[in-house]
N, C-alpha and C positions, 0 to 999 in steps of 0.2 A: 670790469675793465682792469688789467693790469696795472699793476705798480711798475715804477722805472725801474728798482730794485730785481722784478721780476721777467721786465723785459730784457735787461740787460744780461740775466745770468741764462734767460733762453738762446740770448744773441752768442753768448760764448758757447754754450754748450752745440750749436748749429752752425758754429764760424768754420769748419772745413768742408762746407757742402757746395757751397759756390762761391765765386768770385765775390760776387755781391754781397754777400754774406763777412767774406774777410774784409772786403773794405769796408765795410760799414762798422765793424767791430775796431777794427784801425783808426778809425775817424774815431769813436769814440774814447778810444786809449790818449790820441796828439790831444784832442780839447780836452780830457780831462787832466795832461802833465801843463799845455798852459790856463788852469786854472780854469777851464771850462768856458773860455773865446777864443778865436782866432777869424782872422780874415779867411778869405778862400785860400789866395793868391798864395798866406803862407803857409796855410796848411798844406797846399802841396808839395812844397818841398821840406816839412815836417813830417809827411809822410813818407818820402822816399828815405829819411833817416829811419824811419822808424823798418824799412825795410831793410835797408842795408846792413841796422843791426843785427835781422833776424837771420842775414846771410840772405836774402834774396834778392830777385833782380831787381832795385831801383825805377821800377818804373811803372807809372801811374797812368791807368788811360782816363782819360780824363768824362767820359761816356760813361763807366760805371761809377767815378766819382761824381757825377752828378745822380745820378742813380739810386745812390747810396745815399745824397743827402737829403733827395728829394722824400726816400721810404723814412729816415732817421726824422723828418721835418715831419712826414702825415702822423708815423708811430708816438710823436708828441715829447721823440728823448732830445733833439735839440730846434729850436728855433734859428730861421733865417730871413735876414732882411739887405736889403740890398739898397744900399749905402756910398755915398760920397766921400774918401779920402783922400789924403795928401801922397801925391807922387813921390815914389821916393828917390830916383837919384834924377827928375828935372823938377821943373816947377811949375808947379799948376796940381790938378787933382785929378784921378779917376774912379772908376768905377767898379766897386769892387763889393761883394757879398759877407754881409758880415753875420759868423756860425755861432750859436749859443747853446748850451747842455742846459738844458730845463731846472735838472737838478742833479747840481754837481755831487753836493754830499753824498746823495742817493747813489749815482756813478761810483763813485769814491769807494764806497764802501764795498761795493762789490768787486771792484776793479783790485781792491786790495788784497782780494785771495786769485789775480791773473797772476799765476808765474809769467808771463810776457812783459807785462805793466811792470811786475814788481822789481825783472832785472835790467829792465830799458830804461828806469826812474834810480834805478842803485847803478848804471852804467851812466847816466846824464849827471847826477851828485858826483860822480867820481872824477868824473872828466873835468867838472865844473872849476870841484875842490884844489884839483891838480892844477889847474889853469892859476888857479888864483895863490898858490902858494910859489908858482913859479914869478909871482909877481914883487911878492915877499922881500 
């Protein structure tokens, strides 16, 4: 059996062969920059950032992004469970699927030689930096 270390550097190495392919390498980039969780709900629109940086069209079809998490879920690199949270602008709670990276380090560590990860994480620090010194 594969190491995550090793499924992941297959996944990159195979990430411009199909759709499916990219977005499942995608998802894995968003959960490993927040720290390897995220809801669905806001991984999808952490992933239309993460396209818009690349210069591409913003838009997620939601059919391979199930697709994608369902293969990323059997292949053992992230866990999903599906979970009860707090609404965020009424009140009450809904329903919503919460994604976990198996092993982040492991991710991490590979993810550190993606030139993609590594100018989308030095374009998010910079944005961040900036924001906050305009605060200053």
């Amino acid at each position: 059996m594969l190491r995550t270390t090793e499924k992941i550097q297959r996944m990159l190495s195979n990430e411009e062969e199909t759709e499916l392919s990219k977005m499942k390498m995608n998802v894995v980039r968003v959960l490993a920059v927040y720290k390897g969780v995220s809801w669905k709900t806001e991984l999808f629109l952490d992933l239309v950032k993460l396209l818009q940086f690349l210069g591409q069209p913003g838009i997620i079809e939601s059919r391979i992004l199930d697709k994608a998490l369902d293969s990323l879920a059997s292949d053992g690199i992230i866990s999903v469970e599906n979970r009860t949270r707090g609404a965020m602008l009424k009140k009450g709670i809904c329903k919503d699927r919460l994604l976990r990276l198996n092993d982040l380090a492991d991710v991490r560590s590979v993810l550190e030689k993606d030139p993609v990860f590594a100018q989308y994480m030095h374009s998010r620090d910079k944005m961040i930096r900036d924001a906050l010194s305009n605060w200053i």
